[in-house]
VMD Tcl script that draws the C-alpha trace (Angstrom):
set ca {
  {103.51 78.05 114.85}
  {101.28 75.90 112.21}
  {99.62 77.34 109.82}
  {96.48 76.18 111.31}
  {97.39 78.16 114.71}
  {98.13 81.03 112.09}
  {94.57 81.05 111.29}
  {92.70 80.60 115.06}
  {95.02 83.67 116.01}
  {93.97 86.27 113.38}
  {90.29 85.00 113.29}
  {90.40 85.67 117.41}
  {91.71 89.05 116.19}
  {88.86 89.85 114.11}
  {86.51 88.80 116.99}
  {88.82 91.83 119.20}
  {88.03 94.30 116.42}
  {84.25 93.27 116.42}
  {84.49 93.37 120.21}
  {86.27 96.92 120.33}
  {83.75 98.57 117.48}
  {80.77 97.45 119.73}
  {82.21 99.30 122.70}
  {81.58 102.51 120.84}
  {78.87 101.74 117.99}
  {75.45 100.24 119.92}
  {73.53 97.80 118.26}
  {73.77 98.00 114.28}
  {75.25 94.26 115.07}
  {74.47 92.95 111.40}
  {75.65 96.02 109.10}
  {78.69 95.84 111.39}
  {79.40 92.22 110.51}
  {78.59 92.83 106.83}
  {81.25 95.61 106.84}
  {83.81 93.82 108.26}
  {82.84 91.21 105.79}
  {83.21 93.66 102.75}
  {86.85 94.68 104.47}
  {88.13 91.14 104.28}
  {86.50 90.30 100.99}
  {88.25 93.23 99.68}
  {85.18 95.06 98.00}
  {83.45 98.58 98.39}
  {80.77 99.63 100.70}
  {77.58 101.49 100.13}
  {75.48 102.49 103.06}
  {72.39 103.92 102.96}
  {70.00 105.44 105.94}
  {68.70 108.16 107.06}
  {70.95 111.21 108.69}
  {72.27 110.36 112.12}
  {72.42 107.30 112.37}
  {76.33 106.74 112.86}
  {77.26 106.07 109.85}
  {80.13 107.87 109.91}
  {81.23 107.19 113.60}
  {80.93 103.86 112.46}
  {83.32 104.25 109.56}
  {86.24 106.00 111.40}
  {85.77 103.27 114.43}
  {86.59 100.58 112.41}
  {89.70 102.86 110.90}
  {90.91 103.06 114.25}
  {90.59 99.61 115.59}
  {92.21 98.13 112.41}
  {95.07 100.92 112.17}
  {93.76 101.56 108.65}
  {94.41 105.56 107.23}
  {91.18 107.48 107.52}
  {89.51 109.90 104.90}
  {86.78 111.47 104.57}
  {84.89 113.38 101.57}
  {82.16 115.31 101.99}
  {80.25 115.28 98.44}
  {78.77 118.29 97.17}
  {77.82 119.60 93.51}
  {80.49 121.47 92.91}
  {83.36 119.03 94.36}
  {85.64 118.51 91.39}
  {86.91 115.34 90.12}
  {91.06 116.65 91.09}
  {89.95 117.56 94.79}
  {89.02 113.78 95.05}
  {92.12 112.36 93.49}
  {94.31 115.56 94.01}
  {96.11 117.15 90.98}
  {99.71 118.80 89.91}
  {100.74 122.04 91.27}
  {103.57 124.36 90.89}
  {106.66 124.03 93.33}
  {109.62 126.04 94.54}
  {112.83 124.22 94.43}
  {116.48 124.76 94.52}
  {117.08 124.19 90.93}
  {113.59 126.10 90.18}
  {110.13 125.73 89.85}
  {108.80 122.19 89.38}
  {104.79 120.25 88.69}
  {104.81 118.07 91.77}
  {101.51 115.79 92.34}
  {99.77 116.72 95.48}
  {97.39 113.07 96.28}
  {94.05 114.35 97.21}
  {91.58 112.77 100.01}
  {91.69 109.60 98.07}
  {95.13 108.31 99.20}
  {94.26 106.17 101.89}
  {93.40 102.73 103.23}
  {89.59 104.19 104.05}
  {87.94 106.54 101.75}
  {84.49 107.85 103.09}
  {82.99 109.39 100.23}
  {79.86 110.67 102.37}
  {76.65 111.42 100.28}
  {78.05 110.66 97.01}
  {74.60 110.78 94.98}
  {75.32 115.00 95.91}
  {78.45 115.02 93.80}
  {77.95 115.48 90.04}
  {78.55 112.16 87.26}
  {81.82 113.53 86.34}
  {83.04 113.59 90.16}
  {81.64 110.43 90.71}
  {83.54 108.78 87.80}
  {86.82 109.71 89.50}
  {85.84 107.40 92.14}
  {85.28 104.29 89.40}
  {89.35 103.46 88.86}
  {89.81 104.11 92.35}
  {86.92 101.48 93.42}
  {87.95 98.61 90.45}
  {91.78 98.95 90.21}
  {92.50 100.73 93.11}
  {94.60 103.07 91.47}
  {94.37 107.22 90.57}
  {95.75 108.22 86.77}
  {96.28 112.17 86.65}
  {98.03 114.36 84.29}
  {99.15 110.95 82.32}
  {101.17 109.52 85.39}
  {99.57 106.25 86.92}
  {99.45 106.59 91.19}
  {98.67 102.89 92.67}
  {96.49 103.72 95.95}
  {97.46 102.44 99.42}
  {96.50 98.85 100.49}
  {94.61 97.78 101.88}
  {92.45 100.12 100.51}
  {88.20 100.58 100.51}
  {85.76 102.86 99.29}
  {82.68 103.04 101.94}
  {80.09 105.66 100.53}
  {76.68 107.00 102.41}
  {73.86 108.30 100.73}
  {70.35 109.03 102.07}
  {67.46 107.14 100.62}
  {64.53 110.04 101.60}
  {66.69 113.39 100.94}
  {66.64 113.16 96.72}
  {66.73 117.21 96.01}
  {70.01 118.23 94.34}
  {71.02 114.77 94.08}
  {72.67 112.31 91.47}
  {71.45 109.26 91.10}
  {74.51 106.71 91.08}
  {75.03 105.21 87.48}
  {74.70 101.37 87.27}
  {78.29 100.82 86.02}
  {79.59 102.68 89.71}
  {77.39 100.80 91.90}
  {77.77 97.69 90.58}
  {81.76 98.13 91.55}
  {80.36 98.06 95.63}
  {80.47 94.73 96.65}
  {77.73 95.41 99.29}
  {75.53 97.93 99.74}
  {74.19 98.36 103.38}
  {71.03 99.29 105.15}
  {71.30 100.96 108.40}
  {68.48 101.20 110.41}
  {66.81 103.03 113.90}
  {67.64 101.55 116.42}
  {65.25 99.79 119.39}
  {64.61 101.88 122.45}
  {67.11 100.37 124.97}
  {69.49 100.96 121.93}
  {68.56 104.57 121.63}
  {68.72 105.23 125.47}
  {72.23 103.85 125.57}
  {73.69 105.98 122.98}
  {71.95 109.14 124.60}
  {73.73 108.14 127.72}
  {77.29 107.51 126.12}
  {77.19 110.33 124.44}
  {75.49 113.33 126.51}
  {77.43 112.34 129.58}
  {79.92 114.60 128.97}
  {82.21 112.41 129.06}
  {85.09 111.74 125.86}
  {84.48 109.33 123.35}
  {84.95 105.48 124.17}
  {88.04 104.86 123.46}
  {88.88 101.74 121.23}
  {92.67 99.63 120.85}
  {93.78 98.29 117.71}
  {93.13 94.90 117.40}
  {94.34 94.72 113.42}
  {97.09 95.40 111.59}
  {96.73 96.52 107.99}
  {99.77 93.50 107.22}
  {97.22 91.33 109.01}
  {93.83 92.47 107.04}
  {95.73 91.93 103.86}
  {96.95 88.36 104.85}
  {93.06 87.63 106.14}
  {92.58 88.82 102.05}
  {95.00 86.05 100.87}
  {92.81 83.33 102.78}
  {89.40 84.20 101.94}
  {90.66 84.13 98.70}
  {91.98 80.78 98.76}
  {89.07 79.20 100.81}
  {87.49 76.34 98.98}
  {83.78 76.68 98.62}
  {81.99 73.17 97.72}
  {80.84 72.56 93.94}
  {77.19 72.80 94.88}
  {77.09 75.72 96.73}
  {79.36 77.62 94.53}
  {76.92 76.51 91.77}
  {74.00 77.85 94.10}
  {75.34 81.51 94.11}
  {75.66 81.15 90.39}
  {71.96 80.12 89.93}
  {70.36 82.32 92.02}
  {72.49 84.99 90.23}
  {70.90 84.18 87.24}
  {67.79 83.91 88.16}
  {67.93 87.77 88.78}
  {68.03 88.11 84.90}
  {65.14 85.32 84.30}
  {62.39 86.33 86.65}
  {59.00 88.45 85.77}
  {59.37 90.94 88.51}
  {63.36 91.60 87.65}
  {63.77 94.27 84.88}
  {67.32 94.09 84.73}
  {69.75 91.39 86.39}
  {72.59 91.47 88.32}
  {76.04 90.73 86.31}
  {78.59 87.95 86.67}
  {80.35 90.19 89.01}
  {77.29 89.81 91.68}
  {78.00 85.58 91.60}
  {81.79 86.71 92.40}
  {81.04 89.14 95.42}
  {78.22 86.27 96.60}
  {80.88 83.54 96.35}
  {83.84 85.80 98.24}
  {81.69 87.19 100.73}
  {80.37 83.97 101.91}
  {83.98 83.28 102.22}
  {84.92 86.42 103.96}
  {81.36 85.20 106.42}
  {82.69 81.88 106.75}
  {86.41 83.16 108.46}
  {84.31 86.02 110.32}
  {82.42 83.62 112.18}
  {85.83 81.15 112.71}
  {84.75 78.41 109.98}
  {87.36 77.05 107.19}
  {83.93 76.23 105.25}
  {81.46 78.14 103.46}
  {77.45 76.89 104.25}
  {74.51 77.35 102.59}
  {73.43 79.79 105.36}
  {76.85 82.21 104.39}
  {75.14 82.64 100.48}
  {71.60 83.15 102.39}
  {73.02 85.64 104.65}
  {74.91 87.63 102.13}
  {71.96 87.27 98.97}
  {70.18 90.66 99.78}
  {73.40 93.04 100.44}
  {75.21 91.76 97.20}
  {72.10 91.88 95.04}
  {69.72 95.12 96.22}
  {71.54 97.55 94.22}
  {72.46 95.37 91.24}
  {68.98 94.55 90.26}
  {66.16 96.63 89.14}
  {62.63 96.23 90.28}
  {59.69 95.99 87.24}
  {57.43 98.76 87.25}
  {54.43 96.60 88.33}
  {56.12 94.72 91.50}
  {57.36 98.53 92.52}
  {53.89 99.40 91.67}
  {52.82 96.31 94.09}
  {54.90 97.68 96.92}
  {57.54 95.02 96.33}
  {61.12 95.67 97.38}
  {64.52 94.47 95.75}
  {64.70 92.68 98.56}
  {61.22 91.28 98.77}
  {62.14 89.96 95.09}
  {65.57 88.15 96.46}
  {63.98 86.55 99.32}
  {61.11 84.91 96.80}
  {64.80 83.82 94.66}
  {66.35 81.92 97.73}
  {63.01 80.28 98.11}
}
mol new
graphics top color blue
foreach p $ca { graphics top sphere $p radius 0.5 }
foreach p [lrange $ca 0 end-1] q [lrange $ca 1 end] { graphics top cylinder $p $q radius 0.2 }
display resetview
């Protein structure tokens, strides 16, 4: 088989996956395509909406389909940094008693951390050399974390009481961060019907392997991306940290996730190119979170995302 067949095969398994995760998750077709996006780009999630939206269902779906490892953590206050990562305990043996490391919710290919603004800074730094080097240090011993392996957090933009807002240094490490909306009224009568029937979930079949997700890694990463639009992520980057309405840029790491998930867009959709419409597409969901809005375009009503489009323009 060419290399070339290679290719057509796994990006008509993606299109299975996508296929399979609609059967169960109704509408939501553009956060689902930017998730999968952040899963071969190899970057972090962060989703925001309002409760019940299916966030979660969502989350575990694509688990399934893609025969990824499944956790979730449920943030609270007083979650503690070792009941994310785990920590040493005290063992019965046959030659005695021994520290073994028990791995905590974090040791797995899917990590959701649901509601993390609820946990407190220190339990959300535990998270941070999970999310950039995808490994846990505890108790001076180094773990490396499963791979593939993705951190996709929820919070709730409305609900702010008891809450920690994220530092900039932790959500600059998500690649994307997602907004997941109501859906239309055919929408909403389907789900009522799919799931008050009394019937059992939809079930789903595994379309991905996690061998194949990390080999879909290996060529988004080496997908060439033409000089100009390469240079196009770069300036409108940059721009963030230039224009009146910004108050603080996004960083060099931004013009990497723009340029990788472009890529990551550009294999989704079964191109070997990236197009100017991949860095358009992808503009708002790597920037929104990386930039903050000037007092007097928030004052204004203007959105981070009412500031990106007027970039790309």
């Amino acid at each position: 088989m060419s290399p070339e067949q290679d290719i057509d095969e796994l990006q008509q398994k993606i299109a299975n996956a996508r296929e399979q995760i609609s059967t169960r998750i109704v509408g939501q077709e553009e956060v689902l395509e930017q998730l999968l996006i952040c899963i071969l780009a190899d970057g972090n999630a962060l989703l925001e909406s309002n409760p019940g939206l299916g966030k979660t269902t969502m989350v575990r779906t694509v688990a399934e389909v893609t025969d990824l490892q499944f956790s979730r953590i449920q943030n609270t206050p007083d979650l503690m940094p070792s009941d994310i990562t785990g920590t040493e305990i005290i063992r019965e043996t046959d030659s005695g008693r021994e520290f073994v490391f028990e791995k905590g919710p974090v040791f797995a290919n899917v990590v959701l951390a649901d509601e993390i603004n609820r946990a407190t800074p220190k339990t959300q730094a535990a998270l941070l050399e999970a999310m950039q080097e995808k490994q846990v240090t505890a108790a001076g011993e180094t773990y490396e974390l499963p791979r593939p392996f993705f951190i996709l957090a929820t919070q709730n933009p409305i609900d702010q009481s008891g809450t920690y807002a994220l530092p900039e240094a932790q959500t600059d490490r998500f690649m994307l961060k997602l907004l997941v909306d109501y859906p239309d009224y055919e929408e909403e009568r389907t789900i009522v019907d799919m799931y008050t029937a009394g019937k059992k979930q939809v079930p789903v079949k595994r379309s991905l392997t996690r061998s194949e997700i990390q080999e879909i890694q290996q060529l988004v990463r080496e997908m060439p991306i033409a000089d100009d639009l390469r240079d196009r992520a770069v300036q409108l980057v940059r721009r963030t940290r230039e224009a009146d309405d910004i108050e603080f840029g996004a960083s060099p790491r931004a013009s990497m996730a723009l340029v990788q998930t472009a890529k990551a867009r550009a294999f989704l959709q079964g191109r070997s190119h990236v197009t100017g419409a991949d860095i358009e597409a992808l503009a708002a969901p790597v920037l929104r979170h990386r930039i903050i809005v000037d007092f007097r375009a928030e004052r204004a009503g203007r959105t981070a995302d009412d500031l990106i489009a007027a970039l790309l323009e």
